[in-house]
Steps between C-alpha positions, in 0.01 A plus 500: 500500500464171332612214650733281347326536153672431185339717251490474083522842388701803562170693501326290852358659744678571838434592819755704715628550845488872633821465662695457120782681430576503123908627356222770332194601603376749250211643636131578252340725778460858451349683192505354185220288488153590318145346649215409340133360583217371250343828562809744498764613240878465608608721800871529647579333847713453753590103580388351780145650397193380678173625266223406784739742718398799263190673536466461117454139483432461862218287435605331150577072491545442108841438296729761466875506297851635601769552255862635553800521277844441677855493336652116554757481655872377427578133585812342562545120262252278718325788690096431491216724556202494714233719503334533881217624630417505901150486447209536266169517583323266412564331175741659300611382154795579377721588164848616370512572161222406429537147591265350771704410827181351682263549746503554900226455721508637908549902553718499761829217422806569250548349239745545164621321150781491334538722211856490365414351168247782428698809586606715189813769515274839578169533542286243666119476589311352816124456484348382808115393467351516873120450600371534867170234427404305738321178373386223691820298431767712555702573816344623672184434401133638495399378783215276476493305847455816725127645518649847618645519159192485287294840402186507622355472097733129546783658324887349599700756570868572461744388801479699813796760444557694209583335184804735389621515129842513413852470463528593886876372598820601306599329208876456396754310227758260739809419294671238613778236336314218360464300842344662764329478826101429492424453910648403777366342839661495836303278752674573834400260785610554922570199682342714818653294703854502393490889375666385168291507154501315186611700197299349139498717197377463181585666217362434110687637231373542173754500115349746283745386226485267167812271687581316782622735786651390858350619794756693750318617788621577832409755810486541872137470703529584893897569437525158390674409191294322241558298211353330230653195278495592185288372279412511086197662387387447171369758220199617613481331827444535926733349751436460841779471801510516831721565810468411859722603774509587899444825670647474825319748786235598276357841565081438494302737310139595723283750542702642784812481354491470092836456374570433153826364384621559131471211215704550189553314146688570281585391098703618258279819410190427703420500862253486792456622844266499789426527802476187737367410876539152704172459662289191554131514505337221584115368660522352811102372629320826509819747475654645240887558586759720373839328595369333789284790607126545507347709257229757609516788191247737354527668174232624214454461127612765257371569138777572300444864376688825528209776504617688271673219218320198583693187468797724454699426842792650523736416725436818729090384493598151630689671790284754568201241522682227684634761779229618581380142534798391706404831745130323525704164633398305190747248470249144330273546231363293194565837349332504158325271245815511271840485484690823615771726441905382531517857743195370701653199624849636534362743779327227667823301446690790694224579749400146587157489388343152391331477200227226351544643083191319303458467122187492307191322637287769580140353602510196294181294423526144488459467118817736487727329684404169315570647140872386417551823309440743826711228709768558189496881602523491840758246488742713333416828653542306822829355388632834324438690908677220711784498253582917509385476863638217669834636633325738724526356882178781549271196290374248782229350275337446129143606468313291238203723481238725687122425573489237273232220482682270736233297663459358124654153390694765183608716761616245738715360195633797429656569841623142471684572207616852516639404856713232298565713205658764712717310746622326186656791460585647810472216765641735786158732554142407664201486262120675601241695330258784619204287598141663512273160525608391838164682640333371207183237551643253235845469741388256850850378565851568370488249219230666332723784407802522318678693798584086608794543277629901633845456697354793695069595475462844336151622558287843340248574794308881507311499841353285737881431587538262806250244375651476144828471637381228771316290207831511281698406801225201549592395126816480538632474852804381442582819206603846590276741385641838322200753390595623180173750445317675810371875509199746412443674210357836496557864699681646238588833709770516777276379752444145485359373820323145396800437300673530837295302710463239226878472511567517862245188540691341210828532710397410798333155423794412300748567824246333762556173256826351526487266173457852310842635340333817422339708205548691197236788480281586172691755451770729585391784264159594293548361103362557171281253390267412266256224675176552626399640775760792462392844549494746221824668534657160401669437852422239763553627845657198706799660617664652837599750246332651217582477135742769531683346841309737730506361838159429659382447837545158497842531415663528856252201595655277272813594566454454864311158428755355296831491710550179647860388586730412169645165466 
C-alpha cells in the first residue's frame, strides 16, 4: 500500500493489501489467457501459471507475454476500475488497450492501477510482459558478495532458489465507488500490567474520481466501535486517518494460545478486514519475550514451491506444508528470502507461529548496497511487504537482508538505514538480518559488524556449532542470538544419518546457551534450484523431507528436538 501518497495520474501504480474486499471483485483466473516466450508461438493457459513449474520451460529465464480479452464490466456514475494482480514474477509490465500502465518490480507483492478511463463497452485486452532475469541490481540480486555463489569457471550465478516465471497469484478487476479503501493498520499494544490494550488504527483511503469526495469511514476492531472524522479528499488524492481507543481485558495472542480478534472497515462500496492479535514483543538483555515470557522457539526455512506448480501455492499447499511443519514443533523461523503468501501467515497467525519475513538482499556485496539505484529497489520492495504484511500479530521482526557483506563500512550503512527506513513505517516490530560474518576474520568485536545495530543477532552458522555460537555471543553479549541458517546438505535418500547428527549437535548447543532464542533450520523440505553446487536432477537435498514431502529419518529427530515449552 502506499502511504499517504498523493498521486498525479489516474494511471499510478499501487500496491494492495491482501485482506481487500472490493463491492466487485471480478476475477481474470482461469482459461482465457494465451502465453508466449521469445522462443515459442502463443499457447492457451490457465491463470495463475508458473512456466519454470512446467517441464517445458523448466529451465527457461527470458521474456515471455500474456494476453487475455475480458468483457468490462457495468459501472454505476462514479464507480472506478482497478485492475489487480497478487503477484507477478518478477518484473511484469503491463497494458490495457494497448496503453502502457507501467512497470512492477518484486515477484511475490500485489500490486494494481486504475483503469476506468481505458475500459471500452465489450471487448477488452490485457498484455502482461513478465521476465524472470536476474541482474546484478535487481531484487534480489546476483549475488556477488558470497564465494559459494560463484561457478567454478568465476561465473555469478542466479539466487539460490528457483527463479520462477510468471503470473503465479490470481489476478482480478475490484469495482468500487470512486473512494475506496487502500490499507489499513491496527497497532494493538497490552499494558501487561493492567490487562487492558491500546486500540490505534489507520486507515488510508484513496478518490479515484475527477472531484472532491468526503471520506465516510467507520467499523468495529476487537468489538469496539470505530470512527473516523470525516475528512475531504481531493481529485486524485490519499488521505490518511486514524483512530485510537481502549480494549479493556485484552485477550493476548501467543504461541500457546493464538487468538485473533476481527478488524473491519468499511466505506460506501469498499471495505477491509483482517485478522488482529494483542501481543507485545519486546528485548529484554539477552531474552527475547513474547508478552512478558521468554522465548525459546525452533522453526526452518521453506522455499516457496508447490512440486508440481511451482510458485503456484494454493491455499491447500500452504496448509498442507505448514501442518506438517506445526506436527515437527516449528513454531520461529526467518522463513524465506522473500516476502510470502497472505495464506502463509494467516496459518501462522491462527497457529501461533512467529515469523522474521525478509525482502530482497540476497548476498549483497558492498558495491551493491552502496549503488542508490539497488537501495531504490529494496526500499520499495521492503516497503510494499511491511505494508500487505504488517497486521499479522505472527510478524515479530523485519529482516533487511541475508549473508550480506556486513563487516563492510556499505553494509554497515545499509543496516543503519534500512533499520530506520522500516520502523518509519512500522515502529511497533524489532529489526535484524541473517548474519554470516560474525565467524568471519575481518569481525574482532561487535562494532566491526553491522549486527551492532540488530534489535535481536540473527546468525547463518553450518558446523562447528558451539564455538560459532560462543564467538557471536562474545560480540555481542548483551544481544540475543536467533540462528536463522543451520543444517547439512546432502543424503538425498530416506536415510539421512549426518544430517541427523549435524542437527542434533545444532540443537543441543543452542539449548545449553541461555542467551540463544533458538533456530530456523536450512530447510524444511528439498527445493529446486538453479545455483551451483546442485546435483543434476536440479534438487538440493537439505530437507527432513524430500522434494515430494517424504518423511526421512531425521524427521522424528527434529520433531523430538524442537518442542520446548510455548510462551
Amino acid at each position: 500500500m502506499n502511504f499517504v501518497r498523493t498521486t498525479a495520474a489516474a494511471l499510478a501504480l499501487m500496491t494492495f493489501a491482501s485482506t481487500a474486499f472490493a463491492a466487485e471483485r471480478i476475477s481474470l483466473d482461469g482459461s482465457g489467457w494465451t502465453f508466449k516466450t521469445t522462443l515459442d508461438n502463443p499457447v492457451p493457459v490457465e491463470v495463475p501459471h508458473c512456466w519454470t513449474g512446467t517441464e517445458r520451460w523448466r529451465h527457461y529465464i527470458g521474456s515471455a507475454l500474456y494476453q487475455r480479452d475480458f468483457d468490462a464490466p457495468s459501472l454505476k456514475p462514479g464507480q472506478v476500475v482497478r485492475l489487480h494482480f497478487d503477484a507477478v514474477y518478477d518484473v511484469a509490465t503491463v497494458w490495457v488497450n494497448g496503453k502502457r500502465l507501467g512497470t512492477h518490480e518484486g515477484g511475490y507483492t500485489a500490486f494494481e492501477y486504475d483503469v476506468t478511463s481505458l475500459l471500452k463497452p465489450g471487448k477488452n485486452r490485457i498484455l502482461v510482459e513478465t521476465n524472470n532475469i536476474p541482474t546484478i541490481s535487481s531484487i534480489p540480486a546476483l549475488a556477488t558478495g558470497n564465494p559459494s555463489s560463484v561457478n567454478n569457471d568465476g561465473r555469478i550465478t542466479v539466487v539460490g532458489w528457483l527463479p520462477y516465471g510468471g503470473i503465479v497469484r490470481p489476478v482480478s478487476l475490484l469495482v468500487t465507488d470512486a473512494v475506496y479503501l487502500r490499507n489499513m493498520k491496527v497497532d494493538a499494544k497490552p499494558d501487561l500490567k493492567t490487562g487492558d490494550a491500546t486500540i490505534t488504527v489507520h486507515a488510508w483511503a484513496h478518490n479515484g474520481g475527477n472531484t472532491d469526495h468526503t471520506t465516510d469511514i467507520t467499523g468495529t476492531v476487537a468489538g469496539l466501535a470505530v470512527s473516523f472524522p470525516h475528512k475531504r479528499i481531493g481529485a486524485n488524492a490519499d488521505e490518511e486517518l486514524t483512530w485510537t481507543g481502549k480494549l479493556s481485558h485484552a485477550h493476548l495472542w501467543s504461541v500457546a494460545d493464538p487468538f485473533l480478534y476481527d478488524a473491519h472497515l468499511q466505506t460506501t462500496g469498499d471495505a477491509l478486514d483482517a485478522k488482529v492479535g494483542v501481543r507485545d514483543i519486546r528485548v529484554v538483555g539477552t531474552e527475547l519475550q513474547l508478552n512478558g515470557k521468554t522465548v525459546h522457539l525452533y522453526g526452518a526455512n521453506r522455499v516457496g514451491e508447490d512440486p508440481l506448480d511451482g510458485l503456484i501455492e494454493s491455499d491447500a499447499t500452504i496448509e498442507r506444508d505448514m501442518s506438517d511443519m506445526l506436527a515437527l514443533n516449528m513454531r520461529m523461523m526467518r522463513i524465506a528470502h522473500y516476502p510470502q503468501p497472505p495464506a502463509l501467515l494467516d496459518f501462522a497467525d491462527k497457529h501461533g507461529m512467529l515469523i522474521i519475513p525478509e525482502a530482497g538482499n540476497w548476498n549483497m556485496s558492498s558495491w551493491q548496497m552502496a549503488d542508490p539505484d539497488i537501495r531504490q529497489r529494496f526500499e520499495k520492495q521492503q516497503q510494499e511487504m511491511i505494508e500487505q504484511e504488517w497486521n499479522h500479530p505472527s510478524v515479530i521482526a523485519w529482516s533487511v537482508g541475508n549473508e550480506y557483506e556486513s563487516y563492510t563500512d556499505e553494509g554497515k550503512a545499509w543496516t543503519r538505514d534500512m533499520r530506520a527506513f522500516s520502523l518509519k513505517l512500522d515502529p511497533t516490530r524489532l529489526i535484524t538480518f541473517a548474519d554470516r560474518y560474525t565467524g568471519d576474520p575481518a569481525v574482532k568485536k561487535g562494532s566491526d559488524d553491522a549486527s551492532q545495530y540488530s534489535d535481536f543477532v540473527s546468525i547463518n552458522v553450518y558446523g562447528n556449532y558451539a564455538k560459532r555460537f560462543d564467538y557471536a555471543h562474545q560480540l555481542y553479549p548483551d544481544k540475543p542470538i536467533f540462528v536463522t541458517e543451520f543444517g547439512k546438505m546432502g543424503e538425498p535418500g530416506m536415510h539421512d544419518p549426518k544430517r541427523t547428527a549435524d542437527i542434533t549437535d545444532a540443537v543441543n548447543a543452542m539449548k545449553a546457551r541461555p542467551w540463544m532464542v533458538g533456530g530456523s533450520l536450512w530447510t524444511w523440505a528439498d527445493y529446486r534450484s538453479f545455483i551451483g553446487g546442485t546435483p543434476d536432477n536440479g534438487i538440493r537435498s537439505w530437507g527432513v523431507v524430500d522434494f515430494m514431502r517424504q518423511k526421512r529419518d531425521s524427521y522424528p529427530v527434529v520433531q523430538q528436538l524442537f518442542k520446548t515449552e510455548l510462551p
